[in-house]
C-alpha distance (Angstrom), angle and dihedral (degrees) to the residues before:
residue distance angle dihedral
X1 . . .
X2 4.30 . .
X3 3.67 122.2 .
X4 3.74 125.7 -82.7
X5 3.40 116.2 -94.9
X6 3.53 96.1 -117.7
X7 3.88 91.4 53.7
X8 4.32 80.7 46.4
X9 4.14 87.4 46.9
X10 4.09 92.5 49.1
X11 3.94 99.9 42.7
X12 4.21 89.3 45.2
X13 4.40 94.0 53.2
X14 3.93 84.7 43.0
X15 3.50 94.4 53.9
X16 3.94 90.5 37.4
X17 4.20 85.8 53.2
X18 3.62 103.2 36.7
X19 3.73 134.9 59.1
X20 4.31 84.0 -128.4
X21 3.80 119.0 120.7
X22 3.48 129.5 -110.1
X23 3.78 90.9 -101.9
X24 3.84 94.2 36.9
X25 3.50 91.8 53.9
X26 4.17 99.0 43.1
X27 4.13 82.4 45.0
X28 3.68 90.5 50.9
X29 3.80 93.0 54.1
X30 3.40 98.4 43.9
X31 3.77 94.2 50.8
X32 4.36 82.9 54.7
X33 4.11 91.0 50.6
X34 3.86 90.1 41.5
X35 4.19 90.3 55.8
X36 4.07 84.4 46.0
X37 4.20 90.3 50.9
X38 4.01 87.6 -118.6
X39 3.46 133.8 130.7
X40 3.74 139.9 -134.1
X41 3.35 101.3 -136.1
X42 3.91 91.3 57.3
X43 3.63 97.9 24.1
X44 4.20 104.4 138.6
X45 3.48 125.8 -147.4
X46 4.02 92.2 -108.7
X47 3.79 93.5 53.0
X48 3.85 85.1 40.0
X49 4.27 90.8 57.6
X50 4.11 86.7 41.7
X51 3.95 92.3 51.0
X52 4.32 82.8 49.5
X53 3.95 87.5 53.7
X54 3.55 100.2 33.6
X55 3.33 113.5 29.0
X56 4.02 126.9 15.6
X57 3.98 90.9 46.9
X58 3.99 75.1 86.3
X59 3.52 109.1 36.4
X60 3.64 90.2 51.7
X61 3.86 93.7 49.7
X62 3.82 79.8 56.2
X63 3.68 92.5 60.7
X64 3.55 88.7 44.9
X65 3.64 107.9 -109.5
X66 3.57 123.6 158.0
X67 3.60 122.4 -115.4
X68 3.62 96.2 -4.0
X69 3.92 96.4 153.3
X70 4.49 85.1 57.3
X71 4.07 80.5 38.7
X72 3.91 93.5 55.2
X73 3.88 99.3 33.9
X74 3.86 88.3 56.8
X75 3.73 94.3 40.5
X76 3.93 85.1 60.1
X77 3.71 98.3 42.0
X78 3.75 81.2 57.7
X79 3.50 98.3 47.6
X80 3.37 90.1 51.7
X81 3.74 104.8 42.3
X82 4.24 87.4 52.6
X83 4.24 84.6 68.5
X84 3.67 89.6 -115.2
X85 3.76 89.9 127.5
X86 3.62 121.0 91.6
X87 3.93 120.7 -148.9
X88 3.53 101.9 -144.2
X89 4.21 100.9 65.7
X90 3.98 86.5 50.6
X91 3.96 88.5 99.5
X92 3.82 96.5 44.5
X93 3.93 92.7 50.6
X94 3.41 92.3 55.4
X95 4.37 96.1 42.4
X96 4.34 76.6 54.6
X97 4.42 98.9 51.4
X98 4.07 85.2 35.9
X99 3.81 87.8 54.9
X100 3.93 91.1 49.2
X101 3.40 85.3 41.3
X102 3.59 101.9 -115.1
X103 3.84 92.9 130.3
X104 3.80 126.6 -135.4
X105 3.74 132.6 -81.5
């Protein structure tokens, strides 16, 4: 089974942004869904935007790329503001990053 498109969306404008490979960059997201107990392959564009804000902020300051909290929190405004979100997995995101302990918006 291929990766979602979302998941295929997020590791492309990384890549694009940041001086990260094309494995170092699908890697790096991968590692972020893996910590949130999603997958690639169903990844949606809502979890996708949460994982930006949440999540990869952090694992790209690991790999040490500038601004990556800016980075991510346009990534997922743009995400979002392309439609590509759905409104009905907005309550599940949020039950995952409370149970990690990341809080909700």
């Amino acid at each position: 089974m291929a990766d979602s498109a979302a998941f295929d969306w997020v590791c492309n404008a990384l890549q694009q942004a940041t001086r990260l490979s094309e494995l170092e960059t699908r890697g790096t997201v991968r590692i972020a869904l893996k910590q949130a107990g999603l997958d690639a392959r169903q990844a949606t564009p809502g979890e996708m935007a949460v994982l930006l804000e949440k999540l990869l902020p952090g694992e790209l300051a690991q790999r040490a790329v500038e601004g990556a909290a800016g980075l991510c929190q346009e990534l997922a405004a743009r995400l979002r503001s392309q439609g590509l979100e759905e409104g009905g997995d907005h309550a599940r995101i949020e039950s995952v990053f409370r149970r990690l302990g990341g809080g909700g918006h």
